[in-house]
Wavefront OBJ file of the C-alpha trace (Angstrom):
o trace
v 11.376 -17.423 186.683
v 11.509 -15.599 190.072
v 7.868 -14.758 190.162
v 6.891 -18.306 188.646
v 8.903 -19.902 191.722
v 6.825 -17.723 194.140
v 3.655 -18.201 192.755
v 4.288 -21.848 192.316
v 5.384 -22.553 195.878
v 1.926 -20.698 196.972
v 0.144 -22.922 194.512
v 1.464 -26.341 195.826
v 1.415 -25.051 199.668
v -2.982 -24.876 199.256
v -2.993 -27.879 196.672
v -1.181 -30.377 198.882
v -2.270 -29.352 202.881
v -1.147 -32.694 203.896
v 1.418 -34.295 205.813
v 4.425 -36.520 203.718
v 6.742 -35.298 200.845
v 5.054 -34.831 197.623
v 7.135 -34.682 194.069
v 5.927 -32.912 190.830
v 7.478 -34.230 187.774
v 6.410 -31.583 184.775
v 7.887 -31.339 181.343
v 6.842 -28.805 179.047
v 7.903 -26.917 175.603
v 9.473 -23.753 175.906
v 10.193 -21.043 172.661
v 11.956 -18.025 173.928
v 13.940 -15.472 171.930
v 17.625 -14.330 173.987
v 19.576 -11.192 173.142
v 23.214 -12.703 173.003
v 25.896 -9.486 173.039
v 28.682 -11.287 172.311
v 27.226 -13.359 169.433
v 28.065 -11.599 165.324
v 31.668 -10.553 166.406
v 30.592 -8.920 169.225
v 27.759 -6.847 167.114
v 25.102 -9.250 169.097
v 21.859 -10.753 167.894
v 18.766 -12.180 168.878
v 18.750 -16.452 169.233
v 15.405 -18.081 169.182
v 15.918 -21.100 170.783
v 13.297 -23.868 172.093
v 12.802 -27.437 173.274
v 11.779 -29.128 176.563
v 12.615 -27.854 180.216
v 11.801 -30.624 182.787
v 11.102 -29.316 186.176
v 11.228 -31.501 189.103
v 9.919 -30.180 192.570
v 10.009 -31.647 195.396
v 8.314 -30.834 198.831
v 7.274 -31.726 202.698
v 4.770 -30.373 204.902
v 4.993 -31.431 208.124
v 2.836 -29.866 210.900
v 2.709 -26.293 209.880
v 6.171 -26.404 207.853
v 7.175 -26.786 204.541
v 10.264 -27.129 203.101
v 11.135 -28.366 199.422
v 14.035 -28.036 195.990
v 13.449 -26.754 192.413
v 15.281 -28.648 189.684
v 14.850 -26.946 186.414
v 16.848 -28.602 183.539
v 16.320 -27.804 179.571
v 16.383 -30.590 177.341
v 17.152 -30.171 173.732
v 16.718 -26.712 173.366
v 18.499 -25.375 170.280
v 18.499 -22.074 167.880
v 19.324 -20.315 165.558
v 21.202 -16.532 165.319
v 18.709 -14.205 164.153
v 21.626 -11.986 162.196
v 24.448 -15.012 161.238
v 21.788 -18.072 160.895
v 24.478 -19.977 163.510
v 22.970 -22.873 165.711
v 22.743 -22.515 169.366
v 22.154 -24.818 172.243
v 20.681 -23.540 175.470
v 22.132 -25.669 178.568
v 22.231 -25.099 182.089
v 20.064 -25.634 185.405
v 18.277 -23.472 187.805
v 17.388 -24.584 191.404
v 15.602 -23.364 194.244
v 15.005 -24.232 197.790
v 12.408 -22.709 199.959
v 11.035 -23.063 203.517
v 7.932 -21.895 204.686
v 5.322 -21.690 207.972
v 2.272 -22.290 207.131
v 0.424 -20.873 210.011
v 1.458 -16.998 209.803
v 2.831 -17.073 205.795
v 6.416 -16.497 206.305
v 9.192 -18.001 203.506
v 12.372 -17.958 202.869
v 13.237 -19.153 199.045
v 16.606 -19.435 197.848
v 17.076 -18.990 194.206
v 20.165 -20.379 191.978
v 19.937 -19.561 187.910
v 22.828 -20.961 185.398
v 21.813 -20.796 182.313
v 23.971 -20.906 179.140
v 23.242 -20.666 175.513
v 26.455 -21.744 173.611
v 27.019 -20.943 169.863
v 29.163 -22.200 167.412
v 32.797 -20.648 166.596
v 34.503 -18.542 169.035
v 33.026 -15.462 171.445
v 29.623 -16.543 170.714
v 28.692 -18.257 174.734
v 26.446 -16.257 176.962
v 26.872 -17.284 180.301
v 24.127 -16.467 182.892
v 24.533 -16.788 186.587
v 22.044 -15.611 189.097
v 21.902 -15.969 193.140
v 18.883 -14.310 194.880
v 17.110 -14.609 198.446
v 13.366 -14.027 198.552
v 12.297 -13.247 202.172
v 8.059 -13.127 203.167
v 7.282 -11.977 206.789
v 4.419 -12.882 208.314
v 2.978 -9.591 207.203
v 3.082 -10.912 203.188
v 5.802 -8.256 202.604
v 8.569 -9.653 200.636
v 12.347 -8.483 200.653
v 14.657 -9.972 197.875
v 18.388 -9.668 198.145
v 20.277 -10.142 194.995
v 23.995 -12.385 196.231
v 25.184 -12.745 193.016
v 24.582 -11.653 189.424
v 26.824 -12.216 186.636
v 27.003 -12.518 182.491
v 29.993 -13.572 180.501
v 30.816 -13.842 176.774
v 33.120 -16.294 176.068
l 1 2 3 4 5 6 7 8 9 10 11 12 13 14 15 16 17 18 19 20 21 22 23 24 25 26 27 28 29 30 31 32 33 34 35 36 37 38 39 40 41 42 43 44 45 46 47 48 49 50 51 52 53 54 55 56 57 58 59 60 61 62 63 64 65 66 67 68 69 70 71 72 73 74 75 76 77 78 79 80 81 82 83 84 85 86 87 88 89 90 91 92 93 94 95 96 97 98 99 100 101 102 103 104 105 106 107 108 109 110 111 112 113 114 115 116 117 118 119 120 121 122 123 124 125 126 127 128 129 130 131 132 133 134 135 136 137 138 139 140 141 142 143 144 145 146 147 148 149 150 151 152 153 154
């Protein structure tokens, strides 16, 4: 997700070179396979899990500026234990802000992950929580600066 933010703050910065806030509504289908370590009493086991993420982002350029939000939100994504056949929802919400100049490509880009897949029965939750800060220079050289990173069972 961190290099998909990047690349598409980048994108919408040259597709939209315009004045005034522009919003991107996107929903798409999403299969993805999670290692969960707390999941077969505490054995773990792969979950494939899938169903829509809706991703809202939202942006202005003004002058040589820009400055927008991330909302990233899965929708009906569910799965199923690889080893104990239990069902699994994956919940949560990721969002990122970001600033930018235009003129000499510096950005600052804060990134917030929470992402959750919850299974049935006790100790089977994985809990994801992610805090980064992406930093370009005007030189294109990026720094990124991890704040917080944490996984739970529960």
């Amino acid at each position: 997700m961190k290099t998909t933010a990047l690349c598409l703050v980048c994108l919408l910065v040259t597709m939209f070179p315009a004045s005034g806030e522009v919003t991107v509504n996107d929903d798409v289908e999403i299969f993805l396979s999670e290692f969960v370590p707390c999941a077969a009493g505490g054995n773990g086991e792969v979950v494939d899990l899938s169903g829509r993420l809706h991703t809202v982002v939202t942006f202005t350029i003004n002058n040589n500026n820009v400055i927008g939000h991330f909302h990233v939100q899965p929708q009906g994504v569910s799965g199923v234990g690889e080893t104990t056949g239990l069902k699994y929802q994956g919940t949560g919400v990721t969002e990122s802000s970001f600033k930018g100049v235009l003129q000499n490509g510096q950005a600052n880009i804060t990134f917030v992950n929470n992402f959750r897949i919850i299974g049935q029965g006790p100790g089977n939750d994985f809990l994801v929580h992610e805090t980064l800060q992406i930093k370009i220079n005007a030189d294109g050289i990026a720094t990124v600066t991890h704040d917080h990173f944490m996984t739970d069972c529960k």
